[in-house]
C-alpha positions as CSV (number, residue, x, y, z in Angstrom):
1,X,7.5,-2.8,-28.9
2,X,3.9,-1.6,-28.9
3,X,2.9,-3.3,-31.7
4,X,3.8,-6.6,-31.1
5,X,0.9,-8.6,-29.8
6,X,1.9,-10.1,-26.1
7,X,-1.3,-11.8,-24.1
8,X,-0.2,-11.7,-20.5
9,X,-1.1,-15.0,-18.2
10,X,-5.0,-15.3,-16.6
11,X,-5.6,-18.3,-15.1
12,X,-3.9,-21.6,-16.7
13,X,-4.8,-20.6,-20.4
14,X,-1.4,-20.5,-21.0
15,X,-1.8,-22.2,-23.9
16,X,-4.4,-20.2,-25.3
17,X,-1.4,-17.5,-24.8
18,X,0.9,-19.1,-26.3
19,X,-0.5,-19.5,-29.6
20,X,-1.9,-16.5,-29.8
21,X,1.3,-14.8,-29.2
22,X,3.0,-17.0,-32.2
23,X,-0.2,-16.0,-34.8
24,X,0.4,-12.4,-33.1
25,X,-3.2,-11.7,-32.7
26,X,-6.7,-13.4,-30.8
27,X,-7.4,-16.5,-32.7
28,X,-7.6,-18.8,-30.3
29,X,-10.4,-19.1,-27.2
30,X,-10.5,-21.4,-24.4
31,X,-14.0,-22.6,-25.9
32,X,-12.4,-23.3,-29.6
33,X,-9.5,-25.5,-27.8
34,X,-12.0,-27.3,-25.7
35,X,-13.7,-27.9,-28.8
36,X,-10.4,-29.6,-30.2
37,X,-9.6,-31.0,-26.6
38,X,-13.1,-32.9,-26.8
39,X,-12.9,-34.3,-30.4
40,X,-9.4,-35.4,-29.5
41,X,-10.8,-37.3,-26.5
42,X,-13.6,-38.5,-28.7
43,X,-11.2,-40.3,-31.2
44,X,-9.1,-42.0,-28.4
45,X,-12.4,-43.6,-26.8
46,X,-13.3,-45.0,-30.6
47,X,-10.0,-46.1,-30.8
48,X,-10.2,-47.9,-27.1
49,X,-13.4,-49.1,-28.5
50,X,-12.0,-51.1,-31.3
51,X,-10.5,-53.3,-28.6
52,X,-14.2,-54.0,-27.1
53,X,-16.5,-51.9,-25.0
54,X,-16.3,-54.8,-22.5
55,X,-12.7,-54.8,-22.1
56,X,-10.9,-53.6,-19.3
57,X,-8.9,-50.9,-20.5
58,X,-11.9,-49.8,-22.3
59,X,-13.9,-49.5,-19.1
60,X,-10.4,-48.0,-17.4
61,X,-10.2,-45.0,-20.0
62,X,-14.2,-44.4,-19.7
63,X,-12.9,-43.5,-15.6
64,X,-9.9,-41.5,-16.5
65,X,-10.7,-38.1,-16.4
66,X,-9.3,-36.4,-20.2
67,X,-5.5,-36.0,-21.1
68,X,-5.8,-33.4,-23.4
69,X,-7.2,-30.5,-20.9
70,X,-8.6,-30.0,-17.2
71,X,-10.6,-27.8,-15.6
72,X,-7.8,-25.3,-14.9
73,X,-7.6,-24.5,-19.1
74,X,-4.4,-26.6,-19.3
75,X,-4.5,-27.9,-22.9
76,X,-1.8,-30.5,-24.2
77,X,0.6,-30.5,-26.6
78,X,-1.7,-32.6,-29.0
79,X,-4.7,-29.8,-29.1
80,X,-1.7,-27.2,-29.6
81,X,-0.4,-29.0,-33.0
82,X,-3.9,-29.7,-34.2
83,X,-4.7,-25.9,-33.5
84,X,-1.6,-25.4,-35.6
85,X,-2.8,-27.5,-38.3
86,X,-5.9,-25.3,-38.7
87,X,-2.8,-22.8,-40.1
88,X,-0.6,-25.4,-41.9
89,X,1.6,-25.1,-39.3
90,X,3.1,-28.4,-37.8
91,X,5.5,-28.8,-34.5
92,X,9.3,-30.8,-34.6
93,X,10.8,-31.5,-31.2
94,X,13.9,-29.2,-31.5
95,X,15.9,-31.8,-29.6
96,X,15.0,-35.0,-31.8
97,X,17.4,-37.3,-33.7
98,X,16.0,-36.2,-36.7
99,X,16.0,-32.2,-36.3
100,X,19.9,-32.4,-34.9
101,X,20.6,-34.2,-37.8
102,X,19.5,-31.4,-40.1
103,X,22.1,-28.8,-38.0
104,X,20.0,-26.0,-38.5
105,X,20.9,-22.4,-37.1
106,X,18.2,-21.8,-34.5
107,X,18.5,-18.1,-36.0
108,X,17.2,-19.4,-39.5
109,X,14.2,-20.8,-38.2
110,X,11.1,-18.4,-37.6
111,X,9.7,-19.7,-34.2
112,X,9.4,-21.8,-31.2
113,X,7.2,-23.5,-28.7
114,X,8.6,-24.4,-24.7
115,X,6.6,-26.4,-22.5
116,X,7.9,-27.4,-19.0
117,X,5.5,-29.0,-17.2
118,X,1.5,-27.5,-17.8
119,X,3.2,-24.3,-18.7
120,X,3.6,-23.2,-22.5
121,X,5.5,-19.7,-24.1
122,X,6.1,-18.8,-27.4
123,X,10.2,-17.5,-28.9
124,X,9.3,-15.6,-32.3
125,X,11.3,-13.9,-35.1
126,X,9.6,-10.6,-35.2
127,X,11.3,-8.8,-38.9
128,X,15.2,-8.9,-37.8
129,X,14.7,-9.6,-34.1
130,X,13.7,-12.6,-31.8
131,X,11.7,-12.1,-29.1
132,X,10.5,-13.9,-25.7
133,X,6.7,-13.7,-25.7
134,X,6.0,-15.9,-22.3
135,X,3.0,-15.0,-20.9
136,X,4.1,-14.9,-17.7
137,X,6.8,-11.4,-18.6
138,X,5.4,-8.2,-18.1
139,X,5.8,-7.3,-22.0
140,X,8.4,-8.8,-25.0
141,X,11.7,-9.4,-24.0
142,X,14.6,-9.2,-27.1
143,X,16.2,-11.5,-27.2
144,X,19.8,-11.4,-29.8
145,X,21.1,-13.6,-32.2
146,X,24.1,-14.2,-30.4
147,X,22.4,-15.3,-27.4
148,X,19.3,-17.5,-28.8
149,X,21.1,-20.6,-28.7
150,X,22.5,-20.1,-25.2
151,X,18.9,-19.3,-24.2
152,X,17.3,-22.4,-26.1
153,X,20.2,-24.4,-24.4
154,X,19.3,-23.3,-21.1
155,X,15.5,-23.9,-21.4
156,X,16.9,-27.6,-22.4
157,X,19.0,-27.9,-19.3
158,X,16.0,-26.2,-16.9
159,X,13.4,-29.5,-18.2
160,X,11.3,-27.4,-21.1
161,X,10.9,-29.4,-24.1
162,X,11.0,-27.2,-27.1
163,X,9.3,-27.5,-30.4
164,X,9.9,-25.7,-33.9
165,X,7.2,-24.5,-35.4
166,X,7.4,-25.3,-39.4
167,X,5.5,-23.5,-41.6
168,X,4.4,-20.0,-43.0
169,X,2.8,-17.9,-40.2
170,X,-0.1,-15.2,-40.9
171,X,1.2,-11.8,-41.5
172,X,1.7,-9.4,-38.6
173,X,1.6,-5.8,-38.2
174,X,4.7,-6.6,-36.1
175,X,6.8,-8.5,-38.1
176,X,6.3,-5.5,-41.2
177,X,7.0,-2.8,-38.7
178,X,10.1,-4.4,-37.8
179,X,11.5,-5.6,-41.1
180,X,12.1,-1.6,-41.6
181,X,13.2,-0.6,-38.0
182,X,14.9,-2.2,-35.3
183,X,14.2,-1.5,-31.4
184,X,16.2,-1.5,-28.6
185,X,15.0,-2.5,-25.1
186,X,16.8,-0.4,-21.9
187,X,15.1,-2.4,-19.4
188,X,14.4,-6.2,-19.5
189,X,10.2,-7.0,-18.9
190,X,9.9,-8.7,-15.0
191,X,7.8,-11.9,-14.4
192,X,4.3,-10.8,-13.7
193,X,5.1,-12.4,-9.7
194,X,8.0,-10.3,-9.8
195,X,6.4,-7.0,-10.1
196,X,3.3,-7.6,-8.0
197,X,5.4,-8.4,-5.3
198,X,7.6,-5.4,-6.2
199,X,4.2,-3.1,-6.0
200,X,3.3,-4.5,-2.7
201,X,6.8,-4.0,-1.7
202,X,6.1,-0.2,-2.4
203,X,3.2,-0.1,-1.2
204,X,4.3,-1.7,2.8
205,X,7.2,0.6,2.7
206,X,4.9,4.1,1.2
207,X,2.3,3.2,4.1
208,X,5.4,2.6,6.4
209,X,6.3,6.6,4.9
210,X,3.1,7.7,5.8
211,X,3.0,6.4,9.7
212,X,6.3,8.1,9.9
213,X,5.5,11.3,8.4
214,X,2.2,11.1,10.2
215,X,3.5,10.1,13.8
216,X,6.3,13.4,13.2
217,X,3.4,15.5,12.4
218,X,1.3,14.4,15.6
219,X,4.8,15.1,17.5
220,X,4.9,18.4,16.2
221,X,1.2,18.9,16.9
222,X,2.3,17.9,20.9
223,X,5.0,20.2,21.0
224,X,3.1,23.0,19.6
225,X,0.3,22.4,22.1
226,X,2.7,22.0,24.9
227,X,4.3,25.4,23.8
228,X,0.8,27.3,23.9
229,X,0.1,25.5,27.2
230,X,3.2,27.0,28.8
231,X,2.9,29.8,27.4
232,X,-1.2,30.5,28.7
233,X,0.7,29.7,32.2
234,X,3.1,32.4,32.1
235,X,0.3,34.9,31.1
236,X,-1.7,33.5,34.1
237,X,0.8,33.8,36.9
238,X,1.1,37.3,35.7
239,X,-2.1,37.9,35.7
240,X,-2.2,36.1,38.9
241,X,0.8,38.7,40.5
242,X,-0.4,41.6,39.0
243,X,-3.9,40.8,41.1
244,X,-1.7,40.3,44.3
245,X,-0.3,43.5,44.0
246,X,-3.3,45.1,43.2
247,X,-4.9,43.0,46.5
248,X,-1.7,44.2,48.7
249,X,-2.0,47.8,47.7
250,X,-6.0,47.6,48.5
251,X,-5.3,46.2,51.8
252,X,-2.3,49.0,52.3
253,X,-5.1,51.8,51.7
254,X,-8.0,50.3,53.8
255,X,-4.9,49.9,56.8
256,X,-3.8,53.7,56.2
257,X,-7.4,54.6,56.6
258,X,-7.8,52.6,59.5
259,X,-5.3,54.0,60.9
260,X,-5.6,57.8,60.0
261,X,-9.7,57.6,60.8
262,X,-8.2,58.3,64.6
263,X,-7.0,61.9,63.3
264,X,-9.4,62.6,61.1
265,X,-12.3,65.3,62.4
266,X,-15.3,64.3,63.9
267,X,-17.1,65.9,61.5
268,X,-16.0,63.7,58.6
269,X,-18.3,60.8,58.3
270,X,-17.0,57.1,58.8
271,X,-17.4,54.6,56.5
272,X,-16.4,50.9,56.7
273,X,-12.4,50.3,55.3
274,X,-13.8,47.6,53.3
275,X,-16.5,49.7,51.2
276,X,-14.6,52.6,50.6
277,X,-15.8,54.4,47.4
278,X,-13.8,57.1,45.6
279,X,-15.3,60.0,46.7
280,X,-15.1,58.4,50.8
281,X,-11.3,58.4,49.9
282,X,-10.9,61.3,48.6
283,X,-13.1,63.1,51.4
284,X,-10.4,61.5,53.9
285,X,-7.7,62.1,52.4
286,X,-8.9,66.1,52.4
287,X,-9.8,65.7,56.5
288,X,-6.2,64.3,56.7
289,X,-4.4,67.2,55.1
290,X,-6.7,69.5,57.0
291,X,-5.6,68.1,60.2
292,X,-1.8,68.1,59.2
293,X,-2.1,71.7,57.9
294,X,-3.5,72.8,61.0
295,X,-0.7,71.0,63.3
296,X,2.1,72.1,61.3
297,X,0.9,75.2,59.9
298,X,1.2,77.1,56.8
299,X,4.0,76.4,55.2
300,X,7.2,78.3,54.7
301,X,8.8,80.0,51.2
302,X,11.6,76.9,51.3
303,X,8.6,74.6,51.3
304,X,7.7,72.4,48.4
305,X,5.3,72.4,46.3
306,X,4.3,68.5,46.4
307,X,4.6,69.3,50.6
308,X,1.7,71.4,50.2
309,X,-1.6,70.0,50.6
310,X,-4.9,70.4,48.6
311,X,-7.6,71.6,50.5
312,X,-10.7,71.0,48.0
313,X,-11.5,67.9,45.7
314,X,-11.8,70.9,42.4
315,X,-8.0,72.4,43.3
316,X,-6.2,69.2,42.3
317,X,-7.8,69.3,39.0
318,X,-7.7,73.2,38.1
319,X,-3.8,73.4,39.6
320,X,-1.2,73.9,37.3
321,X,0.9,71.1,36.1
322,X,4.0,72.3,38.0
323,X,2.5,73.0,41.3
324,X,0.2,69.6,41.8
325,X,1.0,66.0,41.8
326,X,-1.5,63.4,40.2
327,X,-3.5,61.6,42.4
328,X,-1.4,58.4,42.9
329,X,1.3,60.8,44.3
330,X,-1.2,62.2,46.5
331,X,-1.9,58.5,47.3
332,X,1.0,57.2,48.0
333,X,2.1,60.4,50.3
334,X,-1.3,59.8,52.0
335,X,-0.5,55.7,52.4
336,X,3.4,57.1,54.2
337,X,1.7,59.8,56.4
338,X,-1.3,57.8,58.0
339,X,1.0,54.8,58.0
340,X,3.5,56.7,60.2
341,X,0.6,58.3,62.3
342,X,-0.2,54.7,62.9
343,X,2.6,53.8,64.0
344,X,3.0,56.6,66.4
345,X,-0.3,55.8,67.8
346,X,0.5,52.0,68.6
347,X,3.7,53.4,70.5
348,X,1.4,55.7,72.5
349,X,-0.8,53.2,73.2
350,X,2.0,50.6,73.8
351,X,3.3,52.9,76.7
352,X,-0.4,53.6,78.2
353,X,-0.7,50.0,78.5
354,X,2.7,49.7,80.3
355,X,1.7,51.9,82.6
């Protein structure tokens, strides 16, 4: 199929393609056909002439504009059969009196030419095989012996007039390829209209495709984003609970200070609740246990060992593991002490008041 010669339509030359597809090859241009299309006009006025340049159909012609081509590179059937002649190639109308009467085998014959209106094709016997060659099909379509009078019969019934072309065409490439071979066609060529709108047709529902696919990936970008969102949230209300507890354990100490800075020795400096460094605490907590150790006294051999206080900042630190606490169990039995001191001292104070 490559190698038969198949112009496809441009324009309205499709004249120009369908002789070209019959010789199998470029022979013709619109410029050599408007050449013919011109000298044909040229003996039809010196014909009109004969009748008098004053006459009225004379004068009528001159305003006609030319029959045998336009500006859209329609050519007529009379600049097709004297482009044939150039060949020795002359056109019969297939449906005449005088060609029926010959009952010829459209299969024996080697070509033909359909017109239907300003538009022209060529059906050619290429080796063993006919084939469609209209310009207006994507590529050749075969076309079998059995059905080339059906199709030539329908062409008649659809308006085409069809010619046969008489004569020896040029030798083809083509038509020696395929006296050895024969081909086979699996899918039938589409009209040219056919498959642009079929590529469009693609092409809507492949951009359609793409504003799917691209509106489920932007959906999948939301729900991602949404996901981190919720998830920064959770990390900030822990953040946020962990620096309320850390807030309500501050205000816990600088209320057990408070509180306990009524016990503690006159000796141990004061310092604001709210400015309380380390060393402050650790200072009161020591004046603390001094003064509990000195109400209670020493403590007894069933006493235990976390009940026992330090008595210097270095003796937490050089105490063996089993016999000290860390300092957040010091803390917190610090916090429970001068929390219950304070309480005892609001109920003392409560009665004073009463009284």
């Amino acid at each position: 199929m490559e190698s038969i010669f198949h112009e496809k339509q441009e324009g309205s030359l499709c004249a120009q393609h369908c002789l070209n597809n019959l010789l199998q090859g470029e022979y013709f241009s619109p410029v050599e056909l408007s050449s013919i299309a011109h000298q044909l006009d040229e003996e039809e006025r010196m014909r009109m002439a004969e009748g008098g340049v004053t006459s009225e159909d004379y004068r009528t012609f001159l305003q006609q504009p030319s029959g045998n081509m336009d500006d859209s590179g329609f050519f007529s059937i009379q600049v097709i059969s004297n482009a044939l002649k150039v060949w020795g190639l002359e056109l019969i109308l297939f449906n005449s009196p005088e060609y029926q009467r010959l009952r010829i085998n459209p299969i024996n014959e080697r070509s033909f030419i359909c017109n239907y209106k300003e538009h022209w094709f060529t059906v050619r016997k290429l080796g063993k095989q006919w084939f469609n060659l209209n310009s207006l099909l994507t590529g050749p379509e075969l076309i079998s012996d059995t059905y080339l009078a059906l199709f030539l019969a329908q062409l008649q019934q659809e308006g085409y007039s069809i010619f046969v072309v008489k004569g020896d065409l040029p030798d083809c490439e083509a038509d020696q390829l395929l006296q050895m071979v024969r081909v086979q066609q699996m899918q039938r060529p589409k009209l040219i209209g056919e498959e642009l709108a079929q590529l469009k047709e693609q092409r809507v529902h492949k951009t359609d495709l793409e504003r799917v696919f691209g509106a489920n990936e932007g959906s999948g970008m939301a729900d991602q984003d949404e996901e981190d969102l919720r998830r920064a949230l959770a990390l900030s209300r822990q953040e946020m609970d962990m620096e309320d507890e850390e807030a309500d354990l501050r205000r816990a100490i600088q209320l057990s200070m408070q509180g306990s800075s009524r016990n503690i020795s006159p000796d141990v400096p004061q310092t604001s609740g709210t400015n309380l460094t380390s060393e402050e605490l650790r200072k009161r907590r020591e004046a603390y246990f001094e003064k509990q150790q000195q109400q209670v006294g020493p403590p007894g051999p069933s006493s235990h060992l976390w009940d026992r206080p330090t008595t210097c900042p270095g003796a937490l630190e050089s105490s063996p593991a089993g016999d000290s606490r860390s300092e957040e169990d010091m803390l917190q039995a610090a916090m429970t002490m001068s929390l219950e001191t304070v309480g005892n001292d609001l109920k003392t104070e409560g009665k004073n008041n009463s009284c």
